[in-house]
C-alpha positions as CSV (number, residue, x, y, z in Angstrom):
1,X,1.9,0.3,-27.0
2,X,5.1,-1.2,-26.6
3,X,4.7,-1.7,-22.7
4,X,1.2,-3.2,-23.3
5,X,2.7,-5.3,-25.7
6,X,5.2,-6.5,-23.2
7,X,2.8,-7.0,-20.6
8,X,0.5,-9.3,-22.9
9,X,3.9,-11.7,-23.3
10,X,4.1,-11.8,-19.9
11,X,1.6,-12.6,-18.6
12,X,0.2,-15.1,-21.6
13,X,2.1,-17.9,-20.2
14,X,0.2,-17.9,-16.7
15,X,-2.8,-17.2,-18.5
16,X,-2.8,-20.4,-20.7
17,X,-1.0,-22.6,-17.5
18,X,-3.9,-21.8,-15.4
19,X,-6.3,-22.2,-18.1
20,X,-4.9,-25.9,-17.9
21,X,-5.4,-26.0,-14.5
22,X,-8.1,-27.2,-12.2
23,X,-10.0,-24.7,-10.3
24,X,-8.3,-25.3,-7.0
25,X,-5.1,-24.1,-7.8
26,X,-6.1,-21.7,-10.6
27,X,-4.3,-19.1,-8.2
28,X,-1.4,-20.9,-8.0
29,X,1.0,-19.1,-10.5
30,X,1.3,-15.6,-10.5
31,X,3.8,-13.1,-11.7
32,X,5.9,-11.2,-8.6
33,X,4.6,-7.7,-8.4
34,X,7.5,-6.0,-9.6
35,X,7.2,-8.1,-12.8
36,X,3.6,-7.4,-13.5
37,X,4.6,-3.4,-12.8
38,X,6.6,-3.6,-15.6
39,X,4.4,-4.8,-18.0
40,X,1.6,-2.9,-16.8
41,X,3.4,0.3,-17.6
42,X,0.4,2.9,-16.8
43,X,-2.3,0.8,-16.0
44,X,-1.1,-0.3,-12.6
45,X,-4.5,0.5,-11.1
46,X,-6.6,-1.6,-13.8
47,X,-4.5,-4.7,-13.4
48,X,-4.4,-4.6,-9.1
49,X,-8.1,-4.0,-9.6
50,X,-8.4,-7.4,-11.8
51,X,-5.8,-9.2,-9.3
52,X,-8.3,-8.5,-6.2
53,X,-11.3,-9.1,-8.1
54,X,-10.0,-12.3,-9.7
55,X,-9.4,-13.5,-5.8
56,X,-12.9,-12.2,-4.9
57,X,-14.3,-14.4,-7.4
58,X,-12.4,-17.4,-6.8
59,X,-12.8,-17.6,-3.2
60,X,-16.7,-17.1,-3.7
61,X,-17.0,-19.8,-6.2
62,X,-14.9,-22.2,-3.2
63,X,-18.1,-20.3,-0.7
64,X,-20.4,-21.4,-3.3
65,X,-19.4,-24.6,-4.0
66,X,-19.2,-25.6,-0.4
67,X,-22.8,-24.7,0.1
68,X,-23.8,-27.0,-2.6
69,X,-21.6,-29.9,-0.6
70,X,-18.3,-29.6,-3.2
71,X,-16.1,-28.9,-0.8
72,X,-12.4,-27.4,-2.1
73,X,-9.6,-26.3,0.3
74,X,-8.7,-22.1,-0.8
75,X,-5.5,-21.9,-1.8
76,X,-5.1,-19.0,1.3
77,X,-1.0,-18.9,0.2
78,X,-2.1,-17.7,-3.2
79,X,-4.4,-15.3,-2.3
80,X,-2.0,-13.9,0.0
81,X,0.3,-13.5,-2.9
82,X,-2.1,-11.7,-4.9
83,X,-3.4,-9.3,-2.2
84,X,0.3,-8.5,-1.7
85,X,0.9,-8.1,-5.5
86,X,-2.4,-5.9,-5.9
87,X,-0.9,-3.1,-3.1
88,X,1.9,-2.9,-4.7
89,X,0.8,-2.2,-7.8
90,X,-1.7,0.0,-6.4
91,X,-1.4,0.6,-2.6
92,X,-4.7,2.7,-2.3
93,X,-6.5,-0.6,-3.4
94,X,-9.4,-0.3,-0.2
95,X,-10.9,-3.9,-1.2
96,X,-7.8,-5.5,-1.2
97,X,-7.2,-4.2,2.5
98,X,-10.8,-5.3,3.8
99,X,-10.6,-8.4,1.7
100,X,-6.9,-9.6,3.3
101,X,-8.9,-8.8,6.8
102,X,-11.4,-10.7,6.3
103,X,-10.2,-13.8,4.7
104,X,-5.8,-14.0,6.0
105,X,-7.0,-12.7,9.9
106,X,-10.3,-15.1,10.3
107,X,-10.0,-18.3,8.2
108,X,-6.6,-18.4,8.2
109,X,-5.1,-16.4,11.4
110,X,-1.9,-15.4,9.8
111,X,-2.4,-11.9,11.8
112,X,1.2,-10.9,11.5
113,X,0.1,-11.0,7.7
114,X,-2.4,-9.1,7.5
115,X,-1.3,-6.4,9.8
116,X,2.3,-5.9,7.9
117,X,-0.5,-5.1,4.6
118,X,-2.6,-3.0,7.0
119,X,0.7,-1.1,8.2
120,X,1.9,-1.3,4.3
121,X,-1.6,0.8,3.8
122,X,-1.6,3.0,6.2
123,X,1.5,4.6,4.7
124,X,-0.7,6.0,1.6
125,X,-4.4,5.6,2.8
126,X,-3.6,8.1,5.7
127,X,-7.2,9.3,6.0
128,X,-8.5,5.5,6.2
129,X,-9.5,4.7,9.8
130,X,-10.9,1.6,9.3
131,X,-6.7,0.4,8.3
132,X,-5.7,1.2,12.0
133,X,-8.9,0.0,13.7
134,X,-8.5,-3.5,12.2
135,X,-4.5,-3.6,12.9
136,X,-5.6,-2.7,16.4
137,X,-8.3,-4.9,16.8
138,X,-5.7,-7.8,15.5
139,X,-3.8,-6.9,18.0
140,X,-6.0,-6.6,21.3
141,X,-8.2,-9.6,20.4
142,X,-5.5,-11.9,18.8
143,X,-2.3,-11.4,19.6
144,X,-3.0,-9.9,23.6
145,X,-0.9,-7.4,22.1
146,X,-2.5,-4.3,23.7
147,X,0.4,-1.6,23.6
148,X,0.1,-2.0,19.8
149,X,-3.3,-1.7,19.9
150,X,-3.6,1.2,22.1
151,X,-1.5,2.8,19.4
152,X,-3.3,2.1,16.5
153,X,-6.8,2.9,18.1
154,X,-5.0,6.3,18.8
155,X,-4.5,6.6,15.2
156,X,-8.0,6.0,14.5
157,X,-9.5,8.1,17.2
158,X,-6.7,11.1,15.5
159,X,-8.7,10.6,12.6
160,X,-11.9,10.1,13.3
161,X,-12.8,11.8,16.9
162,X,-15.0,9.2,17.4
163,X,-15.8,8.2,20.8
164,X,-15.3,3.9,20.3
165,X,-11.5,4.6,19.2
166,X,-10.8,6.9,21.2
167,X,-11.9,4.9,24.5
168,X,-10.6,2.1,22.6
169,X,-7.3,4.0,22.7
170,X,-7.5,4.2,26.4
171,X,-9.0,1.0,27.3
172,X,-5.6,-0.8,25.6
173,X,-3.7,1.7,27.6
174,X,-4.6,0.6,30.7
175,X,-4.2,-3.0,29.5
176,X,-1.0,-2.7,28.9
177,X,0.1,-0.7,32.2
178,X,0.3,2.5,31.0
179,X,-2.6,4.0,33.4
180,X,-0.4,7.5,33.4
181,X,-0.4,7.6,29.3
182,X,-3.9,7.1,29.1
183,X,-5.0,9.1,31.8
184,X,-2.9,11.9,29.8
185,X,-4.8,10.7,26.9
186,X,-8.2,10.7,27.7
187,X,-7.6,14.5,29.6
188,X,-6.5,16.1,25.8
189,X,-9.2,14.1,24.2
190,X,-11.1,15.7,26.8
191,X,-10.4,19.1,26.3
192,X,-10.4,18.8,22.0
193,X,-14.0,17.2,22.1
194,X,-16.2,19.6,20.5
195,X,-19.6,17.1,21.6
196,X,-21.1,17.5,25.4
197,X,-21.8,13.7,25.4
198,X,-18.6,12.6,23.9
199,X,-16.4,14.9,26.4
200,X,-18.8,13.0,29.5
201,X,-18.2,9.9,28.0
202,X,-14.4,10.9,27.9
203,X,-14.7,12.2,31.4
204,X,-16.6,9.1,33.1
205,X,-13.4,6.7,31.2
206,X,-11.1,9.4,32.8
207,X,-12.3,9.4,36.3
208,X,-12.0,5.8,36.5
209,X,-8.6,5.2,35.2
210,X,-8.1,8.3,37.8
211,X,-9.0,5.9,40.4
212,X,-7.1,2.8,39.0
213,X,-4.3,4.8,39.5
214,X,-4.9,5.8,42.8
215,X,-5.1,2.3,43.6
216,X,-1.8,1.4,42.4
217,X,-0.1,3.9,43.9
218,X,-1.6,2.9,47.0
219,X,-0.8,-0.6,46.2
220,X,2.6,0.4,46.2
221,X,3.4,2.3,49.2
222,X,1.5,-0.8,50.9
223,X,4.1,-2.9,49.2
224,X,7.3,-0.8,50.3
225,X,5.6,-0.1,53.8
226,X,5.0,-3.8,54.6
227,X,7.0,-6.1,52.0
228,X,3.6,-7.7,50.6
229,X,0.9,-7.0,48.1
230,X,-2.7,-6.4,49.7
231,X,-5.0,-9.0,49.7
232,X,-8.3,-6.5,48.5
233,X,-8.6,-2.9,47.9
234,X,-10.8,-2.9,51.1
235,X,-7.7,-3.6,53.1
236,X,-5.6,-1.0,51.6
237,X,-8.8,1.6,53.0
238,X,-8.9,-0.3,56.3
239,X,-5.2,0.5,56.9
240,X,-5.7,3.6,55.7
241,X,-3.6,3.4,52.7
242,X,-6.6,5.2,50.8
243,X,-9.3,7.1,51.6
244,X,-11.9,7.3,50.5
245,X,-13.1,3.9,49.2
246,X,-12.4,4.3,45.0
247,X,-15.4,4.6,43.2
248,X,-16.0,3.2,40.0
249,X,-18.0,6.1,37.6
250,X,-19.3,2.5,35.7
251,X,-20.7,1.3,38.9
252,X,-18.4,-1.7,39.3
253,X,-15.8,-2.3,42.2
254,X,-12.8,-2.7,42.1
255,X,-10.4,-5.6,43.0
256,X,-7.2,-7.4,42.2
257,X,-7.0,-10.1,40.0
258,X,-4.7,-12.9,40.3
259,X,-2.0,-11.2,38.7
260,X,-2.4,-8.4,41.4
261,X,-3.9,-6.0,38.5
262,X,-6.3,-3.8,39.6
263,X,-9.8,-4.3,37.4
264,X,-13.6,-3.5,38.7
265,X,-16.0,-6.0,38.1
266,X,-18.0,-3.7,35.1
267,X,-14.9,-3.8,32.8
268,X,-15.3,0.1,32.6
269,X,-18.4,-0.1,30.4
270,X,-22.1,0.6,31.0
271,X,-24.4,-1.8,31.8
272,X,-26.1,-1.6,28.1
273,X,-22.2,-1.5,26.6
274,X,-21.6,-4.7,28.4
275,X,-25.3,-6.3,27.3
């Protein structure tokens, strides 16, 4: 009783100043998180609950609003603040997580953000797949950042065995020039998969980064051999630096690209992946 009492005297003042306030910045004072642990005593989960739904509501009353022509900028700072708050009081709080995706990645691309609460997550929520698949996504689409994002598909693939993440996984990778890591990979993801379609579709992303990295290497004793970088992947077959021509299991082929990366013109997906 007596921490519930404290908790009412705290948080009374910001109850009545936003009262006072107009709706725009009704989000604008809130206690620090360690404060409102305090006062929350055992109800921790109850009051990060109300935090995230009190954000929910505000920032669909701005959505609201702007379809009726009233249009209100969302105090996105605020919100932040609260999302924050709300983990730490309860860090298995899955709609704050989805919520600070949504809102801190998209409308207000503050992705360093939202992936230090998706990392914060992770640390409790360590069955929750969807926490590393958004960090990596972040990563890969945003911030070109695609060592981090092979890592964090990883994670979800670990966790989920699903065939996306785990080609996902090996995709980012290649991206990021580590053909020999996710060629090792792909072979154990190989060997664990318990599905005949999933190990194929394991096998077909194998055998191509197989060929990649016969191209590199080939690439490379061209370039010790001759002091230049080959022009095509043809030329390295006509002067014999390969044999046979690589073949792409995607049916794409394979070429340079102007940083003298190898890629194949099918992006390693199928044709109906790539529709």
């Amino acid at each position: 009783m007596a921490a519930v009492f404290a908790y009412v005297l705290l948080i009374q003042p910001f109850v009545s100043s936003m009262g006072a306030k107009p709706f725009a910045v009704k989000l604008g004072v809130i206690p620090r998180a360690e404060a409102i642990k305090i006062g929350a005593a055992d109800h921790k989960q109850s009051v990060a609950a109300y935090l995230v739904f009190k954000v929910m509501v505000y920032f669909g009353t701005l959505v609201e609003k702007a379809e009726n022509k009233v249009e209100i900028p969302p105090d996105y700072p605020a919100m932040s603040r609260i999302l924050h708050s709300s983990v730490k009081l309860d860090p298995y709080n899955m709609d704050a997580y989805y919520f600070a995706q949504a809102i801190l990645v998209w409308d207000v691309k503050q992705i360093k953000l939202a992936n230090d609460l998706l990392e914060y997550g992770m640390k409790y929520r360590t069955w929750d797949f969807y926490l590393p698949f958004f960090a990596g996504f972040n990563n890969a689409y945003f911030l070109k950042d695609y060592e981090r994002a092979a890592q964090y598909y990883k994670r979800a693939g670990e966790l989920t065995g699903d065939e996306l993440h785990v080609n996902l996984a090996g995709r980012y990778m290649y991206e990021a020039g580590r053909t020999d890591l996710a060629i090792a990979y792909l072979s154990a993801m190989v060997k664990s998969a318990k599905n005949d379609a999933i190990r194929k579709s394991f096998n077909k992303r194998l055998e191509a980064l197989k060929e990649v990295r016969r191209i590199q290497q080939a690439k490379q004793e061209y370039f010790n051999k001759t002091g230049k970088l080959p022009a095509s992947v043809e030329e390295l077959v006509e002067k014999a630096f390969i044999s046979p021509l690589p073949r792409d299991p995607y049916g794409g082929t394979f070429y340079f690209d102007d940083k003298g990366e190898v890629r194949s013109t099918s992006n390693f997906a199928s044709k109906s992946a790539a529709n």
